[in-house]
C-alpha positions, 0 to 999 in steps of 0.5 A: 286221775279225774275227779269224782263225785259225791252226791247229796252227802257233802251237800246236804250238810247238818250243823254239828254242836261241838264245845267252844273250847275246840274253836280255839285249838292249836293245829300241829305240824310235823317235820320232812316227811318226803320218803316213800314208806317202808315196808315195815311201816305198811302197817300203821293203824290209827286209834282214839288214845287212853291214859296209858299212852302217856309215855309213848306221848312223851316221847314226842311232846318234850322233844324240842325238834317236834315242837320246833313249827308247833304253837306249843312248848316241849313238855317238861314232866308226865304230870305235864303231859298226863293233864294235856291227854286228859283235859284235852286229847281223851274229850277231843271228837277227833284225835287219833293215835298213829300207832306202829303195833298199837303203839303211838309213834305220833299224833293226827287230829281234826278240829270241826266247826260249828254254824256256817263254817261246819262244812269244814275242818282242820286237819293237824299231825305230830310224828316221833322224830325217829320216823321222820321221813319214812312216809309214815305221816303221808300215810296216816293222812291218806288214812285220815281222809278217807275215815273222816269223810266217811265218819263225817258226812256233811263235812264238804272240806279238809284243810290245813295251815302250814308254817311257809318255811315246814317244807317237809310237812307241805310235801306230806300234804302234796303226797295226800292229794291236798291242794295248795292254795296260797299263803297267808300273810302274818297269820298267826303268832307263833313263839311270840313272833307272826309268821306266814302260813300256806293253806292247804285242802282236800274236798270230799269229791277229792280222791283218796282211792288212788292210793289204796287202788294201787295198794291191793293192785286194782287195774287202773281203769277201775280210777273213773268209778265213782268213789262213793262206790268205794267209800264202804271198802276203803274205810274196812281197809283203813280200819284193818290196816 
């Protein structure tokens, strides 16, 4: 598919303000994600979380399986877990739900940044173990992109750090259109030991509209429209499920 174009939404980019405490953030990556998504699985929404989600939070926050490529521990209470939504989830700008009936099966967020670098972001993903390979997070990332490009127009790029050896979480990457751009040496200390990232992106004159094409049977020669004629559509989608 060729690339399209946006005009000067990307480019006439504002700083946005955000608190310091989300320069610091941990980015989160899930697991093999390498499968097409079941039927049943079509239907995932994305939504901002509350207190009440606690439990279904729990049930990957303490898993050691999840947590294995993540810079955070297991949680090891509900106390545990309840502080984190609080402190962190519910004042986040961007972390969203990934929910199956409108219950959280996993976690997806963006991390902005502030002054010269608000141009852009840092994309992170959790999923419950017993999704793990189903498509479920390919899809939400799919999501993702076309609702923060929308929701943030002067932000220009999507990025994520992978771990150099969470293969199933760079093929969820790869499947959603982002491109791999190399590996960074040593990049970050996780679980006391420095390990190898791959940096991945995805720009807002980047397609996303091909999924979604293909999902409500458009022709393929609609693919050479500009996707800023798109953009309004494909968010209702998003947003509908």
């Amino acid at each position: 598919m060729e690339e399209t174009h946006i005009k000067s939404d990307c480019e006439e980019a504002k700083e946005i303000q955000i608190k310091s405490d989300f320069e610091e953030q941990e980015e989160i990556q899930v697991n093999p994600d390498c499968e097409e998504a079941d039927d049943e699985f079509s239907d995932i929404t994305l939504r901002p979380f509350d207190r009440s989600d606690v439990d279904d939070f729990m049930v990957w926050a303490k898993d050691e399986k999840v947590s294995k490529f993540c810079t955070w521990e297991p949680h090891i209470s509900k106390e545990e877990t309840m502080n984190y939504i609080i402190d962190y989830v519910l004042p986040h700008p961007w972390y969203r739900a990934i929910c199956l009936k409108n219950r959280p099966i996993g976690a997806i967020t963006v991390r902005p940044n502030q002054g010269n670098y608000s141009c852009r972001a840092e994309l992170g993903y959790v999923l419950a173990y017993n999704y793990w390979g189903k498509g479920v997070m390919t899809r939400a990332v799919k999501m993702a992109e076309t609702a923060i490009f929308t929701e943030w127009p002067h932000l220009q790029r999507l990025e994520a750090l992978v771990d150099v050896d969470n293969s199933g979480s760079q093929r969820v990457l790869e499947k959603a259109g982002f491109q791999r751009e190399g590996v960074l040496r040593k990049y970050r200390i996780q679980k006391g030991k420095a390990i190898d990232m791959v940096m991945f992106s995805f720009l807002c004159t980047d397609s996303v509209a091909h999924y979604y094409m293909n999902r409500v049977g458009v022709p393929s020669h609609m693919t050479l429209l500009r996707f800023a004629a798109w953009e309004n559509y494909l968010t209702t989608l998003v947003l509908e499920g």
